[in-house]
C-alpha positions in Angstrom: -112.2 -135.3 144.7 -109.3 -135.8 143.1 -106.2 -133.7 143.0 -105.1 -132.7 139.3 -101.8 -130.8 138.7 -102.0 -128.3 135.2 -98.5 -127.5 135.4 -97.4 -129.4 133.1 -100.1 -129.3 130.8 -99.2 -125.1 131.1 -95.7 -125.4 130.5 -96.0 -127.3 127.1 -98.3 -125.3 126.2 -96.2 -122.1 127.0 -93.4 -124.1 125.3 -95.9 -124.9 122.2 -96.7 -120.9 121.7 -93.3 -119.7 122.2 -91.7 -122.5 119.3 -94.6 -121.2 117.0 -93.5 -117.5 118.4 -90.1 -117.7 117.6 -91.0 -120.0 114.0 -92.9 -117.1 113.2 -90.2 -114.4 114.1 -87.8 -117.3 112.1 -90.2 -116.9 108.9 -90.6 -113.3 109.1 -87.0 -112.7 109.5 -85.8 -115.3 106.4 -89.3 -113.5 104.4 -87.7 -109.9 105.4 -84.1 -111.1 104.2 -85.6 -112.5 100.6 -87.0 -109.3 99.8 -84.7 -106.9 100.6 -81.9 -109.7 98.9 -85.2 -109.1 95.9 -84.9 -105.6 96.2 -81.2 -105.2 96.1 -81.0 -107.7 93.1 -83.6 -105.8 91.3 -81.7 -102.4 92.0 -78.2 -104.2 90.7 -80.1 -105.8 87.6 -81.4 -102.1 87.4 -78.2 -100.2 88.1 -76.6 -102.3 85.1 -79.2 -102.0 82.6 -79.0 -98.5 82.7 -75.3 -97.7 82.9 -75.2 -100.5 79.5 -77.5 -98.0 78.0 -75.5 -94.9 79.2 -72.7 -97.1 77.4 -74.5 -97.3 74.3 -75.6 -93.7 74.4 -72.0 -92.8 75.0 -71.0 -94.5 71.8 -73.9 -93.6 69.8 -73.3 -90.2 70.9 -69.4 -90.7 69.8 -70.4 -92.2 66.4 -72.8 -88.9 66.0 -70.2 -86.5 66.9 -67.9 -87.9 64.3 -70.5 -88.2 61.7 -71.2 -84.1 62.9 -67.6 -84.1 61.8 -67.7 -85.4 59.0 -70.4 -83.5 57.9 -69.1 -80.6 58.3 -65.8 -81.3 56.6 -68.3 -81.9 53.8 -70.1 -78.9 53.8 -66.5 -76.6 53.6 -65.0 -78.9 51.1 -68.9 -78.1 49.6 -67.9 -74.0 50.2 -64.7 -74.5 49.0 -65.9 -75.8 45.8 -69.0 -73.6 45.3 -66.6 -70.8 45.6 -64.0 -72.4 43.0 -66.9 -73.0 40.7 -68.2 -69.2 41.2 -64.8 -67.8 40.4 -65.1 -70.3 37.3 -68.1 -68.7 36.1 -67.4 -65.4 36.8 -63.9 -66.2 34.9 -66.4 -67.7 32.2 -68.7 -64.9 32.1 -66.3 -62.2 31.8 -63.6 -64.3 29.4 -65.0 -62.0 26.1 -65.7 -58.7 28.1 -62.7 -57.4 27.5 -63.4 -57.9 23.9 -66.3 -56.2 24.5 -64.9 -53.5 26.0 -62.2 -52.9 23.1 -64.2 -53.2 20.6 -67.2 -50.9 21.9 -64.6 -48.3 22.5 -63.4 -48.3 18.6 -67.1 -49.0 17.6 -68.3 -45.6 19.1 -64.7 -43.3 18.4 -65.9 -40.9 15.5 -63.3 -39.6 12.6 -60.7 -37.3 14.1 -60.7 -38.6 17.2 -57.7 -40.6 18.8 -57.5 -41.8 22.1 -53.8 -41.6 24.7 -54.9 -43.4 27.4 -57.9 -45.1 29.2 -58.3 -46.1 32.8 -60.5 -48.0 34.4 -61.6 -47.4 38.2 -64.4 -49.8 39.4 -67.0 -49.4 36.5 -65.9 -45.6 36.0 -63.8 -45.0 32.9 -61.1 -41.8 32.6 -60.5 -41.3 28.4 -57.8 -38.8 27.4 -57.2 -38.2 24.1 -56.7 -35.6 20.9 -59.8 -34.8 18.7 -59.4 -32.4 15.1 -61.8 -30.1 16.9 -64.4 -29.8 19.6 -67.7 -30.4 17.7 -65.9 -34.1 17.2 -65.7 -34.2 21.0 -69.3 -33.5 21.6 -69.9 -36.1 18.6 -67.7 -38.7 20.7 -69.9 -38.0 24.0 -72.8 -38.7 22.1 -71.8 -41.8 21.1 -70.8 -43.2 24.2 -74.5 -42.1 25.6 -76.4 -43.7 22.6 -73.4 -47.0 23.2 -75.4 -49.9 25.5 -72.1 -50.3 26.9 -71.4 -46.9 28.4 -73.8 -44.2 30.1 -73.4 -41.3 31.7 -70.4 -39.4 29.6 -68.7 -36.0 31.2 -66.5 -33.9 29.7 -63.7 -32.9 32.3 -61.4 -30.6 30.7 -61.1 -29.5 27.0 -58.0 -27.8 26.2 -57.7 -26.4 22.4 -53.9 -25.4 20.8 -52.7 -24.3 17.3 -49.7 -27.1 15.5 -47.6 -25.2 13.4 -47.6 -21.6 12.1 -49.4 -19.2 10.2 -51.4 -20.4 7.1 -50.1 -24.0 7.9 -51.2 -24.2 11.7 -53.7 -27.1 12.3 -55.6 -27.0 15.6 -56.5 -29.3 17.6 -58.3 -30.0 21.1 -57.1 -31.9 23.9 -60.1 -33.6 26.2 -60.6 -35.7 28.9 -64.0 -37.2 30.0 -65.2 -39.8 32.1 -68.1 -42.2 31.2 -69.7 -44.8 33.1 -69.4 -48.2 32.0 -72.6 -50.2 32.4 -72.4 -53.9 34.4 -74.7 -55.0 32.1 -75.3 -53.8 28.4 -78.9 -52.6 27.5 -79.4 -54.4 24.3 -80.3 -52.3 21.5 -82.6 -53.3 18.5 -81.7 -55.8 16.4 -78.9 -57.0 18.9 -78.8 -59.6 21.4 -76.6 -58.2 24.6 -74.3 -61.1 25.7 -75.1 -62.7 28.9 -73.1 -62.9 31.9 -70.8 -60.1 30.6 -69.0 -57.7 33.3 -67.3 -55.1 33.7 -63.8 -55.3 32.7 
């Protein structure tokens, strides 16, 4: 029989599987390297996108906040003017009140009557004056409480004195009263009350 020697034929084939072994390490190695380099790219590509958008968002954001600004310049220049134009009307509304006023308060003084002084506190008037006797007084009060201007009429102090002597002596009565003066005139028949009109 003849002798055959496998050592060779063993240590090729030893060599053979460890070139494919370590080909195969090579390949996994080179395969593990592409994917994390992948992965790392991705991430990068990733990490960029979204800070360009955090960018954008920052100037969008920047853009809003001086629109916001804007906006609300606009809305107290818009106060501002809304006020003006109030004071405008209200100047408007009440530009023939004091007319008004006058001419309700010679409109509703009866014969004998004559005023000294009126003052005016909020919508509460103080009249002084001199009447020929007290009967015109009470006629005067009347007056103002039938007037759609006034309301409300009290007589605060009455205070009646003798001019002159003997048969020439005239007498006469000092008053003062207070009325209230309505914000808005009740209009009365056959009469229109003017609108807008205030106090004055």
């Amino acid at each position: 029989m003849a002798h055959i020697n496998l050592l060779p034929w063993r240590a090729a084939r030893r060599a053979k599987i460890q070139k494919r072994f370590f080909a195969t390490m090579a390949a996994s190695a080179l395969t593990t390297a592409l994917v994390l380099v992948a992965v790392w790219y991705g991430y990068v590509n990733a990490i960029g996108q979204q800070e360009d958008r955090n960018q954008r968002l920052k100037e969008e954001i920047k853009l809003l906040d001086k629109q916001i600004k804007e906006i609300r310049d606009l809305e107290k220049l818009k106060a501002q003017l809304l006020a003006r134009m109030e004071v405008v009307e209200r100047l408007q509304a009440s530009r023939s009140g004091a007319v008004h006023f006058f001419n309700e308060l010679a409109r509703t003084l009866p014969e004998g009557v004559y005023l000294s002084s009126v003052s005016v506190v909020k919508n509460r008037l103080t009249i002084s004056g001199e009447a020929q006797s007290n009967a015109r007084v009470s006629a005067y009060m009347r007056a103002l409480d039938s007037s759609p201007w006034f309301t409300q009429p009290d007589l605060v102090v009455i205070k009646t004195q003798s001019l002159g002597k003997g048969s020439n002596a005239v007498r006469s009565s000092s008053f003062t009263l207070t009325v209230k003066q309505l914000v808005k005139p009740e209009p009365v028949e056959g009469e229109v009350a003017p609108e807008g009109e205030e106090d004055v």
